[in-house]
Structure formats: structure tokens, C-alpha cells
N, C-alpha and C positions, 0 to 999 in steps of 0.2 A: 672375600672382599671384591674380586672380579665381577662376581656373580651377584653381588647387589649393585657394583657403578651400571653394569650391564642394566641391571633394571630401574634404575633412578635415570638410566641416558634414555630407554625405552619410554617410561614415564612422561618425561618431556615433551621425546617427540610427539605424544599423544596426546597431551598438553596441548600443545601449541597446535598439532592439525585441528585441534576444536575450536580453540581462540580464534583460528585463522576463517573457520567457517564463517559463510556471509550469505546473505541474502539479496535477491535482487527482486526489483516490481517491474511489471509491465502495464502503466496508468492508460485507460484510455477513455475518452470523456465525449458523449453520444449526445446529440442533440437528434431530439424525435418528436415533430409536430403530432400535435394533439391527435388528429384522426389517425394516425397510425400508432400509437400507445397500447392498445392490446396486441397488435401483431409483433409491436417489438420487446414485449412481456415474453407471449408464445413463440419467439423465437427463440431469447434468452433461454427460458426452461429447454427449449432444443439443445441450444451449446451449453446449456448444463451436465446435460446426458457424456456431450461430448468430453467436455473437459473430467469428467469422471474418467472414464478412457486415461485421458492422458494423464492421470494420478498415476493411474495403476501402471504405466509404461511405464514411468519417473520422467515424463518429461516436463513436469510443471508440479509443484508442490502442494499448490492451492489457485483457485478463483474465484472471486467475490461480485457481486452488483451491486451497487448503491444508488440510491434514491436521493439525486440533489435538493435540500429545502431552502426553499418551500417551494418551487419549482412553477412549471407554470410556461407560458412560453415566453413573458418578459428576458426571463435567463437566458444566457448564449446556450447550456447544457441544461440535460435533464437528468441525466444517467452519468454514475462513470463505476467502468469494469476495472479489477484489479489481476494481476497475474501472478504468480509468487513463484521464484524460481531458486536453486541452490548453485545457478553456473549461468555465466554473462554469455557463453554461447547457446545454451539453451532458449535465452533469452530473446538473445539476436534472429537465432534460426527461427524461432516459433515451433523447437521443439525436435524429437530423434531424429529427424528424417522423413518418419512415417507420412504418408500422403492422409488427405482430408478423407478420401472413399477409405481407406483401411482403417481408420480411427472410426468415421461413422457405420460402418459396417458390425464393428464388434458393438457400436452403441445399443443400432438398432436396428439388428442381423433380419427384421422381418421386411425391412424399408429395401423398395429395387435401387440400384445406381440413379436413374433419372430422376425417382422421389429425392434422392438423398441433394444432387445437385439444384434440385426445383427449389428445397428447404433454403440453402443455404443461397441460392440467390434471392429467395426473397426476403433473408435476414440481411442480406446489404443496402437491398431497399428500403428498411423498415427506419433506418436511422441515418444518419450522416457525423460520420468519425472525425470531429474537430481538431481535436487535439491527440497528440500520441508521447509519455516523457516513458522512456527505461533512466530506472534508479536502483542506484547500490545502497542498502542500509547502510549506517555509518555507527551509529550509537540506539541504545534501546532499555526503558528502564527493567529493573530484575521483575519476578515475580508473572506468573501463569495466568494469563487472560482468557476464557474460551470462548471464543467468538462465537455470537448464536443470533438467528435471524433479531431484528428490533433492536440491533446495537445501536447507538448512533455514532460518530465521528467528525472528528473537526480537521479538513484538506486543511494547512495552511502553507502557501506560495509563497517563498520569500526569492527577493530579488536582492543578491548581493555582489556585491563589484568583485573582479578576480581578486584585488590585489590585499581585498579584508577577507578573503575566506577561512581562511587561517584562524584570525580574531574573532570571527564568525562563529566557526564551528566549535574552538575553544569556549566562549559565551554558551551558549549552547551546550556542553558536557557538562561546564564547571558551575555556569550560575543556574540556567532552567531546568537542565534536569534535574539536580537536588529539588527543587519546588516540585515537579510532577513525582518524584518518587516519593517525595512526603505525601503528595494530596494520595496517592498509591495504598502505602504502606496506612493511611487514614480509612482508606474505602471510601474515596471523595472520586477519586479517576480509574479505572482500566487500564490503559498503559498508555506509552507514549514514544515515538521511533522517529529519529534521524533521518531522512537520505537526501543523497546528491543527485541530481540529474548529474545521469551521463551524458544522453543524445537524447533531443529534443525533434518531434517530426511535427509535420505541419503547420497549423497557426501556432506552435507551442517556440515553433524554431525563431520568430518576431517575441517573445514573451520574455525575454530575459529572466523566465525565475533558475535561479540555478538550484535552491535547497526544498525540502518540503518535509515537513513535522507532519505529524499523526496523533491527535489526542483520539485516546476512544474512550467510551461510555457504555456502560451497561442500559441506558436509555436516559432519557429526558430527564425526569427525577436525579437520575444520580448527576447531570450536569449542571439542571438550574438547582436541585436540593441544598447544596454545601453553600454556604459564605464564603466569600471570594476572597481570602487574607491569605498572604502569603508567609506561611511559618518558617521559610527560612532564612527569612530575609531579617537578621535579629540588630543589625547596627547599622550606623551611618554610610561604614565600607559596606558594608551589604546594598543596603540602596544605591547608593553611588555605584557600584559595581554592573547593578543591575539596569539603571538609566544609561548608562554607558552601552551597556550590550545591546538595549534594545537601538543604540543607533545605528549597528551594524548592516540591518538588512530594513527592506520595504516589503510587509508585508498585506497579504488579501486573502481572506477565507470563506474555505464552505464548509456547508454542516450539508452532512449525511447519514440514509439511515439504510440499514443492513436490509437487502430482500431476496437476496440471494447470495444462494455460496454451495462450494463442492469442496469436500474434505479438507485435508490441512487448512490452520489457518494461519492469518499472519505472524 
């Protein structure tokens, strides 16, 4: 009898360390004038190499690039990088410790120190860093997405007051995510993720969005393909429930499309 509470109390604990696991992003959104668009293409694929590197250390889980549409130089951005982490100081530091020459080194051990520095100041020229938000996932529907170049994605920025966040993120579990796990569970969507801004840098820190959803897509087709009806929405409380939540926040979105990435995904 000891010897199974012993392992129902073990059980638990291992339970809940997984429950407990979370994710963190590090957004950051590139505005890159026209004549410099191939240089800050051939850089990216530079800090692809890199961020490979910091897989394998564990200091970042995953890195993605996305292609804002429809882009153009009307938009304030063109690009926005994503960074996936599994610890908020990982996040903060930008990583173990390690310095930029010992990461770039193991990348590309044929490159001297001053090529490797030359690279990377001309990748800070190549664009200008608008925006910077770190976010904690919060919620996420079930079921295996595997991110592959030509995904598309829907940013969406919501701006909600402190004192409804609560009401917010509740609307959000209880009423949208059942509708995105249906369109899911359909093969209408890919998946769909919750998070918070924690600290917001630059022009992001004047933006008041505090939350931001993630619809993804296997591409175009499977976004504009489906009819737009919402199945779980079956009664009047359903509606009403649903008109209500959407008064919680202000929302603004972008669509993007996947062109880059280094292992794990979101």
C-alpha cells in the first residue's frame, strides 16, 4: 500500500511539472526598405545558421521569419522574427551566456572573427527593429501542427484594459477556443495559441496591446477554402455569449506567411 501512494504521489508530481510547462515568444517585427530586401533575406539565412547553434545549446527552442502581407513599403513592417523559448530568463538574456563569436564560430567555423563581426553589422543595417513584445503562452488548442515553410498565419493584437483581463482571457478559453478547435478537429485550421505580453520594447511600449492570438494555416486554401460558420455557436446563449466577449478587447491583424525557420516549432 506505501509502495503504490509512493507512486500515485510520484505520478503527480510529474503531472503537474508538465501541466506546469509553458512557453515563451520573443516577437520582433522589421521594417526593411525596398533596396535593402535581398541583404536582409541574406542575412536572415545568416542568423539561421546561427540560431541552429542555439537549438542545439538549449538556449531557444525554435526561430521562425515571416513574411507580412501583402507587404510593400505602405506597411510600417515587412518582416516579423519569432523566438520560442521554454524559460522567461532565457528569454530576457537572449540566451546561456554564450557570446555572439562562440555561437557564430561553431556556425561557421571557416568564417575569421572580423568576417563574422562585418556579417553581423551589416545585418543591423539591413533593417530597422520597430517593435520588440516577450510573451508567455497562456492557452493552446490540442492536436500536432508541423510547421513547414508556406504556412500562413493570422498576428492578431488585442488591446485590453487591465481591469477586463480576467473576462478577457476567460472569453477566450471558454467561448473562441471551442470554435477554433472545432474548425481543428474539421481540418478547417491548424491550430491556435493564447499569449500575454509581458514587456513590451520600443514603439510596442506606446501600443497598448497587452494579448495576442495565433490562428495558423497550412496555406491560403485551407484559410479562404472553408465557409465561415461557426459550429459552436448552437443557441441564443451561445450568441449572446459570444457578442459579449468580443466587446472585451480592440482588435488589429496581420496575415503572414512562413519563409523561414530553424527546428522546433511553435
Amino acid at each position: 500500500m506505501k509502495k503504490i501512494l509512493l507512486f500515485l504521489t510520484a505520478l503527480i508530481c510529474v503531472s503537474n511539472a508538465i501541466a506546469q510547462k509553458k512557453t515563451y515568444l520573443l516577437v520582433q517585427f522589421m521594417k526593411v526598405a525596398p533596396a535593402q530586401e535581398s541583404a536582409y533575406l541574406e542575412t536572415e539565412s545568416f542568423w539561421e545558421k546561427i540560431h541552429d547553434q542555439r537549438i542545439k545549446s538549449g538556449a531557444i527552442l525554435g526561430w521562425q521569419l515571416w513574411r507580412l502581407q501583402p507587404g510593400g513599403e505602405n506597411q510600417n513592417n515587412q518582416y516579423v522574427t519569432i523566438q520560442v523559448f521554454d524559460d522567461p530568463i532565457k528569454m530576457f538574456q537572449d540566451g546561456p551566456g554564450e557570446s555572439f563569436l562562440t555561437i557564430a564560430k561553431r556556425a561557421f567555423p571557416t568564417m575569421s572573427e572580423a568576417d563574422l563581426v562585418s556579417k553581423r553589422t551589416e545585418s543591423l543595417q539591413s533593417r530597422d527593429l520597430t517593435e520588440t513584445f516577450f510573451m508567455e503562452q497562456i492557452d493552446q488548442t490540442k492536436g500536432q501542427f508541423n510547421m513547414s515553410l508556406g504556412n500562413v498565419m493570422a498576428i492578431n493584437f488585442m488591446k485590453v484594459s487591465p481591469n477586463n483581463y480576467t473576462k478577457y482571457e476567460n472569453a477566450e478559453s471558454k467561448i473562441f477556443k471551442p470554435e477554433w478547435q472545432n474548425r481543428i478537429d474539421a481540418g478547417r485550421t491548424g491550430s491556435w495559441s493564447l499569449l500575454k505580453v509581458i514587456t513590451p520594447k520600443g514603439n510596442a511600449l506606446n501600443s497598448g496591446i497587452s494579448h495576442v492570438s495565433l490562428d495558423k494555416f497550412k496555406d491560403f486554401n485551407q484559410l479562404y477554402g472553408s465557409p465561415n460558420t461557426y459550429n459552436t455557436l448552437r443557441s441564443e446563449a451561445d450568441q449572446k455569449a459570444w457578442q459579449e466577449a468580443l466587446t472585451t478587447r480592440e482588435i488589429n491583424s496581420y496575415m503572414a506567411v512562413l519563409i523561414k525557420k530553424a527546428a522546433k516549432d511553435l
